[in-house]
C-alpha positions in Angstrom: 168.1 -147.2 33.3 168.8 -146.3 29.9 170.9 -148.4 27.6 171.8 -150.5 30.5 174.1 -147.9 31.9 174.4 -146.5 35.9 172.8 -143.4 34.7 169.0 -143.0 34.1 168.8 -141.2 30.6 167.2 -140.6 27.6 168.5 -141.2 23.9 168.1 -137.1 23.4 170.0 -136.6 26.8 172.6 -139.4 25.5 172.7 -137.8 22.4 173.5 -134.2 23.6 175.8 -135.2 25.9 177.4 -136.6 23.6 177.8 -134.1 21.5 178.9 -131.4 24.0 181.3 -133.5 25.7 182.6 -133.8 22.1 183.0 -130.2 21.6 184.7 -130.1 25.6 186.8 -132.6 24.6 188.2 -130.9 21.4 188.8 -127.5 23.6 190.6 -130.0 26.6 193.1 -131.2 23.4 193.8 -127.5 21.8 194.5 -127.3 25.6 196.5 -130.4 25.9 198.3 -130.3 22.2 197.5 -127.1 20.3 198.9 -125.3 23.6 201.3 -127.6 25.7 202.5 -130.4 23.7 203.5 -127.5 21.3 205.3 -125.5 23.5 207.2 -128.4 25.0 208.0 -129.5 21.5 209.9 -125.8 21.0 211.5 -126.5 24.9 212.4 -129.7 24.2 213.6 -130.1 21.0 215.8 -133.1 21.4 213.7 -135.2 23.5 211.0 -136.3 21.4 210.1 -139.1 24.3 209.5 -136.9 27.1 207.2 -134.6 25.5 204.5 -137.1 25.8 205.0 -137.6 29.6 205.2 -134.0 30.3 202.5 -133.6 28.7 200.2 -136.3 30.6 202.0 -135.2 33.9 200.4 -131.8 33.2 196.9 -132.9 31.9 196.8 -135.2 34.8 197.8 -132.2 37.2 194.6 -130.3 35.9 192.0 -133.0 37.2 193.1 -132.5 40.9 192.2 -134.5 42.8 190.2 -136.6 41.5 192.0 -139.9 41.8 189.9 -141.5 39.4 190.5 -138.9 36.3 194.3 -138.4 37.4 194.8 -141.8 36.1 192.7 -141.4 33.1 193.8 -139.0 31.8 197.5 -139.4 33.0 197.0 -142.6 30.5 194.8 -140.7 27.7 197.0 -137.6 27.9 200.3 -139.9 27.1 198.6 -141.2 23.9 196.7 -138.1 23.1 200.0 -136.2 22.9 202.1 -139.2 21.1 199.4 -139.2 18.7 199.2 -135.4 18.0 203.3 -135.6 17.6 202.9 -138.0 14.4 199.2 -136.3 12.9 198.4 -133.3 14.5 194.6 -133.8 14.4 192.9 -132.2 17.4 189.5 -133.1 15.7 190.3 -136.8 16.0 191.8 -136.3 19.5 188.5 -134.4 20.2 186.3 -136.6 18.8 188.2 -140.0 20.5 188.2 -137.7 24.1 184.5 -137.4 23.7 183.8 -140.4 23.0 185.7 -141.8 25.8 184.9 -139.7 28.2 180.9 -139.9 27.7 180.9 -143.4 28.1 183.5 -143.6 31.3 180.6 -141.3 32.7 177.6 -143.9 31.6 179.5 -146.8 32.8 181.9 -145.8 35.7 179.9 -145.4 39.4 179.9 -141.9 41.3 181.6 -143.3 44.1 184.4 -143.8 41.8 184.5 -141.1 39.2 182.8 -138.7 41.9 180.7 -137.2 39.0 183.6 -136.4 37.0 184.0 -133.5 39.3 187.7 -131.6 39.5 189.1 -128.9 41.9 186.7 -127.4 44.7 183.5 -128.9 43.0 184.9 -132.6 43.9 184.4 -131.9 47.6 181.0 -131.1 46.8 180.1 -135.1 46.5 
C-alpha cells in the first residue's frame, strides 16, 4: 500500500491523479460557480444567504446517488459557493476541490465512497 493509504499506488500514479482530479475539480467549480452560483446570484438578488444552499442542493443533486458524495459535497458545495460570493476564484476552488477530493479517494473505503462512482456507473459496484 502506498503512502499508507486503502489504495495500492505509486508516487507517479499519486501524482497524476492528482493533477487531473485538479483540472476535474476546476471544470466541477466553473460548473458549480462560474455557471449556477452565478445565475442564482441574477435570480436571487436579494437573498444573498440562500444562494449558497441552492447552490449545494444542486451540486449535491448531481452525485445521485451516491450517499457518500451527496453529503460531501452538499457540505463542500455550501462553502465552495460562499467562498466564490466574497473572491470569485475558481482556481482556488479548483485547486482546494482537487485536493480534497484525491485524498477522500486515498483514504475513504469502496464500500463507502463506492469508487466515487455517480449515476448508472454506481450500480456497477
Amino acid at each position: 500500500m502506498g503512502f499508507h493509504s486503502i489504495r495500492a499506488v505509486t508516487f507517479q500514479g499519486a501524482l497524476l491523479s492528482f493533477l487531473m482530479y485538479c483540472l476535474w475539480g476546476l471544470f466541477q467549480q466553473y460548473i458549480l460557480n462560474g455557471y449556477f452560483v452565478n445565475r442564482f446570484s441574477d435570480f436571487l438578488p436579494g437573498h444573498p444567504h440562500a444562494i449558497p444552499l441552492l447552490a449545494a442542493v444542486f451540486f449535491s443533486l448531481a452525485h445521485l446517488p451516491n450517499w457518500f458524495l451527496m453529503l460531501a459535497t452538499a457540505a463542500g458545495g455550501y462553502v465552495c459557493a460562499r467562498i466564490y460570493l466574497q473572491y470569485r476564484n475558481l482556481y482556488f476552488l479548483g485547486l482546494a476541490h482537487g485536493v480534497v477530493g484525491f485524498f477522500l479517494y486515498f483514504v475513504v473505503p469502496d464500500t463507502i465512497s463506492h469508487h466515487m462512482y455517480v449515476g448508472p456507473k454506481w450500480f456497477s459496484m
